[in-house]
C-alpha positions as CSV (number, residue, x, y, z in Angstrom):
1,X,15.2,-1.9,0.9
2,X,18.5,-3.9,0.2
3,X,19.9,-3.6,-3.4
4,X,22.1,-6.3,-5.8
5,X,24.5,-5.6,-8.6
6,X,26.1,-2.4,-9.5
7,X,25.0,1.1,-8.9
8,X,27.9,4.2,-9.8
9,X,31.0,2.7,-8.8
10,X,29.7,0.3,-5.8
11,X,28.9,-3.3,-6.2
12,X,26.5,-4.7,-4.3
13,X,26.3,-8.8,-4.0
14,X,23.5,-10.8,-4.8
15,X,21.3,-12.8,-2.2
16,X,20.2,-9.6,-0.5
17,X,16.9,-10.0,1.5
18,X,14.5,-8.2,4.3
19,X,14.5,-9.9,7.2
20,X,11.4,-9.1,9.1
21,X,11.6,-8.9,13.2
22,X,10.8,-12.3,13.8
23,X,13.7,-13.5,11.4
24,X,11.4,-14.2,8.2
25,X,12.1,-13.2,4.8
26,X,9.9,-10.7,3.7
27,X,11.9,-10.0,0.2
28,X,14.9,-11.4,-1.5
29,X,16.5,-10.6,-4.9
30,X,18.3,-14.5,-5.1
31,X,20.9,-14.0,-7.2
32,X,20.0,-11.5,-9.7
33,X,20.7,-8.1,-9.8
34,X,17.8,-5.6,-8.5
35,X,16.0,-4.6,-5.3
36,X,14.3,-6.2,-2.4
37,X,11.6,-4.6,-1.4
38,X,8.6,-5.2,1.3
39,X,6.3,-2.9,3.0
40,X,6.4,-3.3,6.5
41,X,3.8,-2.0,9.4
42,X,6.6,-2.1,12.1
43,X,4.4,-2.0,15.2
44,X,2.5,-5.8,13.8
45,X,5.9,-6.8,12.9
46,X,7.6,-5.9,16.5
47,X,3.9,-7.1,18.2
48,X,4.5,-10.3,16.3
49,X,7.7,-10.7,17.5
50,X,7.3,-9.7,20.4
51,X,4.3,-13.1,20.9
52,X,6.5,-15.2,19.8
53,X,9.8,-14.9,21.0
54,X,9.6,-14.9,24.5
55,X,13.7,-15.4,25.8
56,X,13.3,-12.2,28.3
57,X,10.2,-14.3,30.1
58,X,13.1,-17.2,30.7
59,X,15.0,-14.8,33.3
60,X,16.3,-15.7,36.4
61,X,16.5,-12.5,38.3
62,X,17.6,-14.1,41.1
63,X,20.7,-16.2,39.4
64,X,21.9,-12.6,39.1
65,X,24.0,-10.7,41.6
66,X,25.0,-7.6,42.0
67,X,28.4,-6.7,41.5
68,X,30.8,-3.5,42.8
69,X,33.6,-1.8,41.2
């Protein structure tokens, strides 16, 4: 949950939005005040994720040496 305008004495900007694993918008206030909010199952969103960005499976273990101190 990510929250716009004021609240007390803090002042929060607008544009706020939940970003999901993956990097999607889930929920966004635009540029009025209030509160994004989504519901998220976090083990489909990190299984998601997980399917579809696949960067570690692009190592090159062996490009890698090990290095002493």
């Amino acid at each position: 949950m990510r929250q716009t305008g004021a609240m007390g004495g803090m002042r929060f900007l607008s544009q706020s939005k939940v970003v999901g694993p993956g990097g999607d918008i889930l929920a966004r206030t635009w540029a009025k005040a209030g509160l994004a909010i989504a519901e998220v199952d976090v083990a489909v969103e990190i299984d998601r994720a997980r399917r579809v960005l696949r960067h570690l499976d692009e190592r090159r273990p062996a490009a890698y040496r090990e290095t002493t101190s």
